[in-house]
C-alpha positions as CSV (number, residue, x, y, z in Angstrom):
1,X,85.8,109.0,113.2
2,X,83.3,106.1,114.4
3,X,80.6,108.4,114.8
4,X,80.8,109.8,110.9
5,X,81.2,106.2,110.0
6,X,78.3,104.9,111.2
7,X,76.2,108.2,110.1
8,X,77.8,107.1,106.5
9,X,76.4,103.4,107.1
10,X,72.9,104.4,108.5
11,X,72.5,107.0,106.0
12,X,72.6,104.7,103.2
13,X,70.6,102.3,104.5
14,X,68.3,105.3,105.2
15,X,68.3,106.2,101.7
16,X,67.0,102.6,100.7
17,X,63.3,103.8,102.0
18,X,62.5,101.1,104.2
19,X,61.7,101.9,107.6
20,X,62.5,98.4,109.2
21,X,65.4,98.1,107.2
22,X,66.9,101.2,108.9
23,X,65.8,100.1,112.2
24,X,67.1,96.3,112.1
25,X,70.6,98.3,110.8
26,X,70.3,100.7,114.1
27,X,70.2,97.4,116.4
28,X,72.8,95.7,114.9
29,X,74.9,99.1,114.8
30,X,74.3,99.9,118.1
31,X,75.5,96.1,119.5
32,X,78.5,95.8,117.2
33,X,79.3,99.3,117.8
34,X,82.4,98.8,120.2
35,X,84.0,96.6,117.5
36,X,83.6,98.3,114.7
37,X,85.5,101.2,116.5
38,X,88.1,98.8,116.9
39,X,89.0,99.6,113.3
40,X,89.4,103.1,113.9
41,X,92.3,102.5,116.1
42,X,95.3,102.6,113.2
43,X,95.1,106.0,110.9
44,X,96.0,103.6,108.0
45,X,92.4,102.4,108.6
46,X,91.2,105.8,108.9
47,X,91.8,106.4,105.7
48,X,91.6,103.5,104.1
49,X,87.9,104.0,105.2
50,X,87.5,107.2,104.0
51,X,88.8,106.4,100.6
52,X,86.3,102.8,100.6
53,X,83.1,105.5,101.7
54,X,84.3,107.5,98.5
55,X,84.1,104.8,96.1
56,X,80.9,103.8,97.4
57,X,79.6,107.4,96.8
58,X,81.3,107.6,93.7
59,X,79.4,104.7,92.5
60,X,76.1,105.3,93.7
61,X,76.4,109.0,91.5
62,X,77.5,106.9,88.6
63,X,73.9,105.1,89.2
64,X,76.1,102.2,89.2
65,X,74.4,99.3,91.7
66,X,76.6,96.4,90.9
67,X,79.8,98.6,91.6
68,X,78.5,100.3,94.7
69,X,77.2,96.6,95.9
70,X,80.4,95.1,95.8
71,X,82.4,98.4,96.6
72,X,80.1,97.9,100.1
73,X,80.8,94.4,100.3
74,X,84.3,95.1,100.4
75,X,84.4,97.6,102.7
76,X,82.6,95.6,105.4
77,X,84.4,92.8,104.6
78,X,87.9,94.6,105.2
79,X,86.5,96.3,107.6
80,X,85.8,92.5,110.0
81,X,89.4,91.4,108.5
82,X,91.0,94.3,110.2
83,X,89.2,94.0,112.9
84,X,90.0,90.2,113.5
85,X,93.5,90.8,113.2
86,X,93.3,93.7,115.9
87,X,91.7,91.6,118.2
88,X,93.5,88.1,118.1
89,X,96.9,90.6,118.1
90,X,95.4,91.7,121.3
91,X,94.5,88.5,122.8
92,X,97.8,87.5,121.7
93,X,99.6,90.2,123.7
94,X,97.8,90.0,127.0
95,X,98.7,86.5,126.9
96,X,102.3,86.9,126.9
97,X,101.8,89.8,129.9
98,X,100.1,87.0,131.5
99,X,103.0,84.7,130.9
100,X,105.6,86.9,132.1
């Protein structure tokens, strides 16, 4: 699933036009890369992603900016919330093996 999500994310960007755009995006993909794939470890973010790319889309055919702009914003942000909780619920379990 990572793979088709970041060809979602880079594809947009893409679609803006601007060459440095896309390239900044590709350098920050490819050194966040590991966490974002972090959220792909729980199929209820699986398809909660899915269904957040299809509002996105959905917006962008309804030539609606604001929509897709926050639908994005969303998404990301979600997407790092997730993420977070993944990670600290991590740390938190290797420090009890640790303990014990």
């Amino acid at each position: 699933v990572a793979p088709y999500d970041e060809a979602f994310h880079m594809t947009l960007v893409g679609a803006v036009g601007n060459p440095e755009m896309a390239r900044v995006h590709l350098e920050v993909t490819e050194k966040i890369r590991i966490v974002r794939r972090m959220d792909f470890t729980q199929a209820a973010r699986i398809s909660a992603t899915y269904a957040e790319h299809g509002q996105i889309l959905l917006a962008i055919l309804e030539r609606n900016a604001q929509e897709a702009r926050t639908r994005l914003h969303d998404h990301i942000a979600q997407s790092q919330k997730e993420v977070r909780k993944i990670t600290l619920h991590a740390l938190h379990q290797a420090g009890r093996k640790t303990r014990d």
